[in-house]
C-alpha positions in Angstrom: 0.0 0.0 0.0 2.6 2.5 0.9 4.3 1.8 -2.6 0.8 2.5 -4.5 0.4 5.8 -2.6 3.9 6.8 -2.8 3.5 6.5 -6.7 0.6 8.5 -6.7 1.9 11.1 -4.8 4.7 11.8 -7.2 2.7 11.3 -9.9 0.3 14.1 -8.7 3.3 16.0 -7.2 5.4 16.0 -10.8 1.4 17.7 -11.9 0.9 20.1 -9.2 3.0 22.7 -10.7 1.0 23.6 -13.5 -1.2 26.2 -14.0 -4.9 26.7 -13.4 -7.7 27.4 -16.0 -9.3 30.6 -15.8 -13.1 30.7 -15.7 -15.8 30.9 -18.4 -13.7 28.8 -20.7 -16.6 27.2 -22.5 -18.0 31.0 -23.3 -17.9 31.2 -27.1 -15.3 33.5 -29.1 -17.0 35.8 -31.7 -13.7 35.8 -33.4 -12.5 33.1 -36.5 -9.3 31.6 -37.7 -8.6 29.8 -41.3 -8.4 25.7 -41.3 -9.8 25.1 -38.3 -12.3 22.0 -37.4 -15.6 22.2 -36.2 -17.1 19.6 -33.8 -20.9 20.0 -33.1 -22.6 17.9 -30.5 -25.9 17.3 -27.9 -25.0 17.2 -24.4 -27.1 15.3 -22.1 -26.4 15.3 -18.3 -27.4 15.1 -14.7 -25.7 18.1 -13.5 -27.1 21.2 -11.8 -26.4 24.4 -14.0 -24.5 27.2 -12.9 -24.1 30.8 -13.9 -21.8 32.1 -16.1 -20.4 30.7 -19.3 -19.4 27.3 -17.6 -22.8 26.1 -18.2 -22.6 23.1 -15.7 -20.8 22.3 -12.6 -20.5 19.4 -10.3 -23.8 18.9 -8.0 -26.4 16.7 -9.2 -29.4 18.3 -11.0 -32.9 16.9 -9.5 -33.6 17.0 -13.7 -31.4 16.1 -16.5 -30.5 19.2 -18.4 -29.0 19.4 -21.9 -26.9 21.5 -24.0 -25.7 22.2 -28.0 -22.5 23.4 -28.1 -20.0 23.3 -31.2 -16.1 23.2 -30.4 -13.9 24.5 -32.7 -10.1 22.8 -33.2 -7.1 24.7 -34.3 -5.7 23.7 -37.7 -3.9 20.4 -37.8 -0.5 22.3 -38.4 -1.3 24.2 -35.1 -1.7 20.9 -32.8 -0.5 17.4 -32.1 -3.4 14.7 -32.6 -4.5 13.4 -29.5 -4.0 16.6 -27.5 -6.5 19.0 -25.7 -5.2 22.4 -26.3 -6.5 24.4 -23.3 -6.3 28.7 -23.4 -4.5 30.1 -21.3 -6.4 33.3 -21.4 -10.3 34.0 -21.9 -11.4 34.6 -25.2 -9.3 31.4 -26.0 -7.6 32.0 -29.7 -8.6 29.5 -32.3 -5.8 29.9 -33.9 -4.5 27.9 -31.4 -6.9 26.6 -28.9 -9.5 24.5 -28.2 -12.5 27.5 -28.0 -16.6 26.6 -28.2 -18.6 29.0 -31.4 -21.6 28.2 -29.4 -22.8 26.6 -26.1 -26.3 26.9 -25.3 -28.6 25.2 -22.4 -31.4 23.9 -25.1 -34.9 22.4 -24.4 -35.2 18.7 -24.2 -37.7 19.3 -27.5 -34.5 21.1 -28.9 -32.2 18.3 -27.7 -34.3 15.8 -29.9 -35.1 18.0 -33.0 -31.0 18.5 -32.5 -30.5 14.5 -32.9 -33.3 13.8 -35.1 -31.9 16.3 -37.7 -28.4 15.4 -37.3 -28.9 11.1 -37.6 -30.8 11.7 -41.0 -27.6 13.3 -43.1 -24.8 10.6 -41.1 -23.5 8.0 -43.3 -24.5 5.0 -41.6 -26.7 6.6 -39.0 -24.4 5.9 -36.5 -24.9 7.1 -33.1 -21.9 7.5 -30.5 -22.5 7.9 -26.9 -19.3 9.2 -24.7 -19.4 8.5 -20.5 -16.3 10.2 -19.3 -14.7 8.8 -15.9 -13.7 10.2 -12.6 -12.6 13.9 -11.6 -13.5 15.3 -14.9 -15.1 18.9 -14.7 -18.2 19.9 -17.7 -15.9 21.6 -20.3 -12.9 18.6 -19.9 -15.8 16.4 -20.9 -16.7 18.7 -23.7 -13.3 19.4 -25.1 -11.9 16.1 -24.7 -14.8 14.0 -26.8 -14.6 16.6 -29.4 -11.1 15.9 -29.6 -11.7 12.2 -30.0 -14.4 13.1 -32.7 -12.3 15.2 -35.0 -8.8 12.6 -34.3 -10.9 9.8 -35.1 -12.3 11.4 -38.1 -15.5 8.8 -37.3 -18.8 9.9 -39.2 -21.2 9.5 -36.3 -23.3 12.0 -34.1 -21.6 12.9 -31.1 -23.2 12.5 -28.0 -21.6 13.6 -24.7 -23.7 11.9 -21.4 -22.0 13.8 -18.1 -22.6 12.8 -14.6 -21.7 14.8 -12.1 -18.5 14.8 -11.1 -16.6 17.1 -8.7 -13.2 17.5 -11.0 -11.2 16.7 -7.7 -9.0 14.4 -6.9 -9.9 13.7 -3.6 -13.4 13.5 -4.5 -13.4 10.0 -5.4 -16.5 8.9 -2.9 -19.3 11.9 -4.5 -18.5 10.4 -7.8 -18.6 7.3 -7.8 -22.2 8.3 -5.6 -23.0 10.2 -8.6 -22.1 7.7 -11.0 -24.7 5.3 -9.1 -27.2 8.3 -9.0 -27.0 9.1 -13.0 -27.5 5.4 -14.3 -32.0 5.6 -14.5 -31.1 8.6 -16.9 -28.6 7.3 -18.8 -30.5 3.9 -19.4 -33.3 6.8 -21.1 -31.0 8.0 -23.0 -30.0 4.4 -24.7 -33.3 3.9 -25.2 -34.7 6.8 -26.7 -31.5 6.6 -29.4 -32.1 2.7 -29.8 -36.4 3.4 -30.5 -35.4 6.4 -32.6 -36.1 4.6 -36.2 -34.1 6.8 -37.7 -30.6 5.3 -36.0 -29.0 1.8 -37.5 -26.5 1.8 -34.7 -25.3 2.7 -31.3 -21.5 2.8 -30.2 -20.8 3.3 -26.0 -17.7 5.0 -25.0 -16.6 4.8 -21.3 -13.6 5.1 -19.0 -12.8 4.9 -15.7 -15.5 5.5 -13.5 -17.8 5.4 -16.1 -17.9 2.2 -17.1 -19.5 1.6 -13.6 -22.6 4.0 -14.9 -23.0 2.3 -18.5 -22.6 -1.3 -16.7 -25.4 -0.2 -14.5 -27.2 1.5 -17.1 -27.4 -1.9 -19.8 -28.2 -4.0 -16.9 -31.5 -2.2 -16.0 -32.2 -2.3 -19.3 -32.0 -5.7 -20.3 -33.7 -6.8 -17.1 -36.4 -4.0 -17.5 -37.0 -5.2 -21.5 -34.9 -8.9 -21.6 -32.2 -8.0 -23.3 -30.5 -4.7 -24.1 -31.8 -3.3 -27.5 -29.7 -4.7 -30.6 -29.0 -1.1 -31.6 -26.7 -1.1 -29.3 -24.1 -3.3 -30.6 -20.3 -2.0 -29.2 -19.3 -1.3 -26.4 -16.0 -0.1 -25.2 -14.7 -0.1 -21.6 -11.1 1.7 -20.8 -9.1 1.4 -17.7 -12.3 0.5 -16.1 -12.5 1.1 -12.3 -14.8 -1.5 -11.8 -15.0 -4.6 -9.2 -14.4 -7.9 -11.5 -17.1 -10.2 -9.3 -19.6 -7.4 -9.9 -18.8 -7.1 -13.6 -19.7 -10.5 -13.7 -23.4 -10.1 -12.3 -23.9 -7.4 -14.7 -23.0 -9.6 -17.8 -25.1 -11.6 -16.9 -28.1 -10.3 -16.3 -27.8 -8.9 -19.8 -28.4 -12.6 -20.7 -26.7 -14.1 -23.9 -28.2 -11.5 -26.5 -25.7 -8.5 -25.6 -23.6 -6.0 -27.4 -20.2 -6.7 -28.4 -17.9 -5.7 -25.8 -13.9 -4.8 -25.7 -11.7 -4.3 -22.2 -9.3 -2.6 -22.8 -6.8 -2.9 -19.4 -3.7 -2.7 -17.6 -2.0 -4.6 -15.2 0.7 -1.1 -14.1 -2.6 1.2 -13.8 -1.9 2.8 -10.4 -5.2 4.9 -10.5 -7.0 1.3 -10.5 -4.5 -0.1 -7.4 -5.5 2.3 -5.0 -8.9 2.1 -6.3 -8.7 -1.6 -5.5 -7.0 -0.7 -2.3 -9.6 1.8 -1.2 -12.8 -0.6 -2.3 -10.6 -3.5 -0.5 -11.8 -5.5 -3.5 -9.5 -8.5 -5.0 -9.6 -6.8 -8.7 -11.0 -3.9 -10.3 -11.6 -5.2 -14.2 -9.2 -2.9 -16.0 -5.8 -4.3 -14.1 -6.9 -8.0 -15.0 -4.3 -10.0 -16.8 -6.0 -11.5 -19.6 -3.4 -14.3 -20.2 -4.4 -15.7 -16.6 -6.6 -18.2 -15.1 -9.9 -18.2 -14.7 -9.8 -14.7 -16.8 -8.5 -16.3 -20.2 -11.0 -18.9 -20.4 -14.0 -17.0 -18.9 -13.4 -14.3 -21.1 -13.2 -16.1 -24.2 -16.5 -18.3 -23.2 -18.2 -15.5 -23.2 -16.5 -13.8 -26.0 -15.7 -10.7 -24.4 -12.2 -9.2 -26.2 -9.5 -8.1 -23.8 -6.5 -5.8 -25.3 -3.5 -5.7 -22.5 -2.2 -2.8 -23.0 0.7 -3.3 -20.2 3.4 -3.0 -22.3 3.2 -0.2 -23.6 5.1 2.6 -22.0 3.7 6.5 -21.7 3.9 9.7 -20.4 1.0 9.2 -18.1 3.3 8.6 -14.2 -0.6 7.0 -13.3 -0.8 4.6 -16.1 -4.4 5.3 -15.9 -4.8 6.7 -19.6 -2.7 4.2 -22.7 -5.2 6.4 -24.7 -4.5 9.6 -25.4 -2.5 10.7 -27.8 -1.2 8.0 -30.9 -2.2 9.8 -34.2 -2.0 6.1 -35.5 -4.0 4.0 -33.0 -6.5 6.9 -33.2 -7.0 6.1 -37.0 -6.7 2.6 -36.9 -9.5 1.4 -34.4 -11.9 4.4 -35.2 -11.5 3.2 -38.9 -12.3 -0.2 -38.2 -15.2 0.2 -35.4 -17.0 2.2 -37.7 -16.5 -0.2 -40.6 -18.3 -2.6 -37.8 -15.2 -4.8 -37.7 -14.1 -6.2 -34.8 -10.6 -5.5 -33.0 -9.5 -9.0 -33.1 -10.3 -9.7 -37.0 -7.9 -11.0 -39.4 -4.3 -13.0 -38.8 -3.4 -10.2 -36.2 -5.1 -8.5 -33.4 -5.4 -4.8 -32.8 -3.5 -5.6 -29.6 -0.6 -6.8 -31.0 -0.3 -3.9 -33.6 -0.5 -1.0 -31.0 2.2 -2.9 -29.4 3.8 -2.8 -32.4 3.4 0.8 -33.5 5.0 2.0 -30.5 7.0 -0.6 -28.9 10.4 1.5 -28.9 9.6 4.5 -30.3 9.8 6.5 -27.4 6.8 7.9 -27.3 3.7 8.7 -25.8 0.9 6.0 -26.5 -2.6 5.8 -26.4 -5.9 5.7 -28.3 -8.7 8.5 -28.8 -11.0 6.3 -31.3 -14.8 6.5 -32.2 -15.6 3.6 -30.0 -12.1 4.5 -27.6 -11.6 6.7 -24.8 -9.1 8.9 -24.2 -7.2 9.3 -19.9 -8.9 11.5 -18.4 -8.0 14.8 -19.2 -7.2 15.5 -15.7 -4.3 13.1 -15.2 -3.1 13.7 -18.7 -3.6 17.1 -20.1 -1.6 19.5 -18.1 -3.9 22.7 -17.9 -6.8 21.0 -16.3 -4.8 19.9 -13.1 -5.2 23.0 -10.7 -7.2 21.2 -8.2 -4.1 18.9 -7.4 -1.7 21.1 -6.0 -4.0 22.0 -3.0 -5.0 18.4 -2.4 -1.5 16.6 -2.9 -1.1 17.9 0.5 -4.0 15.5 2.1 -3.8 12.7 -0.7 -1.6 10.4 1.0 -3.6 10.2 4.4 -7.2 10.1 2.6 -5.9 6.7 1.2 -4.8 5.6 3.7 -7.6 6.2 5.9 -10.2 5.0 3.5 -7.3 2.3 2.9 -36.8 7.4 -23.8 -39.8 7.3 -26.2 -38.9 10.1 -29.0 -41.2 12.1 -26.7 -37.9 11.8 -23.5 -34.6 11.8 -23.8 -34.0 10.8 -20.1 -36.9 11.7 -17.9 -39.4 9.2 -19.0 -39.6 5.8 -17.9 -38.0 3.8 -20.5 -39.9 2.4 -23.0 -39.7 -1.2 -24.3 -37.4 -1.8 -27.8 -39.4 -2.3 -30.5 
């Protein structure tokens, strides 16, 4: 235990130094700049609004609330792939930073006429649903899917579902709480996209923490309806922080007719060790080794795909977030997902190749994909750590110590697939 925390602790220490974001960042810039990227999308979410341009914060809304906001991404000459580029300043310059061209609080009716419009004129009619993980604030949430949007260069309608999390470190108890609380809404959600007639198929996007939400979320549904709704037919869980015994009674209470789901995990993720240390639990899913006893031939029975991503080495101290920042992993599973192959077709698996593409190239790794999620921007994108430095302090001893019908989106009771 005292190694795990003393990892952490420089981890978060080597962050601490960095500067803090100023406020309003999500308030759009009237100015333009040439090349840029444009990244429209329908937010859906449980938390409370606040005032200002920040649009949501972290307490839990009594009613789901929902939003339209377009990001705009500085020219590919102007950026590495994988990376959030946060301003420094308010207006942000598009030039050179990630800046919003609108972000309005819209209407539930507007939310829907939003989607409905948007579905119609997609190739494919592809719908993608993003559930970010732990200690990410509204506009990482924001910024970070439309990054893996434009990287991926996916043709699908982006869908951002946020849950209200604190954006702190230490406030690892509220969200996982909030998590719990936001599942009833995000099971509306899936179903009002999987009875929409308009949508062919559903992609679900989730790291960390969030993979505990989705789980939750598909379980209700399939024992609510008897199965989840075969519009939803991928699933992707990153790094996720959740106990294996309980993945297990999720799975299968989703019976045998499920969507096709990929783990993606990591036996050196120290954000999952203390997890594991705090919940006491013998596993948390995304440090299993696949190659093990009773995982391999569990797994493989049920034909769940598992990607180890343990060898691969990164700039991320936590190991939490393999994900973030390949230019070529980006393309290469977002280009096959959304062909609707799987990640273990053909005489080599996806696995290997990642391993491949960067073993020794001294590099940071990771993947930002259509159907894969990016670290959380708060371990790996610099700007948005300014709650660590004042809680590095008390880190240490707080581990120790806790050693919808078309008609709703997400407040109606979920209707039955059709």
């Amino acid at each position: 235990m005292l190694a795990i925390r003393s990892a952490l602790l420089i981890a978060c220490l080597a962050l601490a130094g960095c500067g803090g974001r100023p406020p309003g960042i999500l308030i759009p810039v009237a100015v333009s700049a040439e090349n840029t990227s444009k990244v429209n999308m329908i937010v859906a979410t449980t938390r409370a609004p606040v005032k200002g341009g920040d649009l949501y914060g972290g307490d839990r809304a009594r009613e789901p609330g929902f939003a339209e906001i377009t990001v705009s991404i500085p020219p590919d000459a102007s950026r590495t792939i994988g990376e959030v580029q946060w301003p420094q300043r308010v207006p942000g310059n598009p030039a050179t930073d990630f800046v919003t061209t609108s972000a309005d609080v819209v209407t539930q009716k507007q939310a829907e006429t939003w989607f409905n419009r948007q579905i119609r004129k997609t190739p494919g009619r592809r719908a993608l649903v993003f559930i970010h993980g732990y200690n990410s604030r509204f506009e990482d949430a924001v910024f970070r899917f439309a990054q893996i949007v434009h990287d991926s260069r996916a043709e699908v309608v982006p869908i951002l579902f946020t849950w209200p999390s604190r954006g702190s470190l230490l406030a690892y108890g509220y969200d996982r709480e909030s998590a719990s609380y936001s599942r009833d809404a995000l099971e509306n959600l899936l179903t009002f996209l999987a009875t929409d007639p308009n949508v062919s198929e559903i992609s679900i996007l989730a790291h960390s923490m969030g993979n505990w939400v989705t789980m939750e979320a598909l379980r209700q549904m399939a024992i609510r309806n008897k199965r989840v709704h075969p519009k939803i037919r991928t699933v992707m869980l990153a790094a996720p922080d959740v106990d294996v015994d309980i993945f297990r009674t999720q799975i299968a209470d989703m019976g045998k007719t499920r969507p096709n789901f990929t783990i993606f995990v990591s036996q050196d993720d120290r954000a999952l060790q203390v997890s594991q240390r705090v919940w006491g639990s013998k596993a948390r899913l995304g440090q299993i080794d696949p190659a093990l006893e009773p995982y391999r031939s569990e797994f493989e029975a049920q034909k769940i795909t598992l990607i180890d991503l343990t060898k691969l080495r990164t700039g991320d101290n936590l190991n939490h977030g393999k994900f973030a920042e390949s230019p070529e992993v980006v393309q290469m599973i977002g280009t096959r997902l959304i062909a609707g192959q799987t990640l273990t077709d053909g005489r080599e698996g996806v696995g290997d190749r990642i391993i491949q593409v960067t073993t020794g190239a001294a590099q940071t790794i990771g993947t930002a994909a259509g159907v894969v999620i990016s670290a959380p921007v708060a371990v790996v994108d610099p700007s948005s750590r300014e709650n660590f430095g004042a809680q590095v302090e008390n880190l240490g001893s707080t581990v120790s110590h806790t050693a919808t019908s078309t008609g709703s989106l997400l407040t109606q009771p979920p209707v039955s697939p059709q």
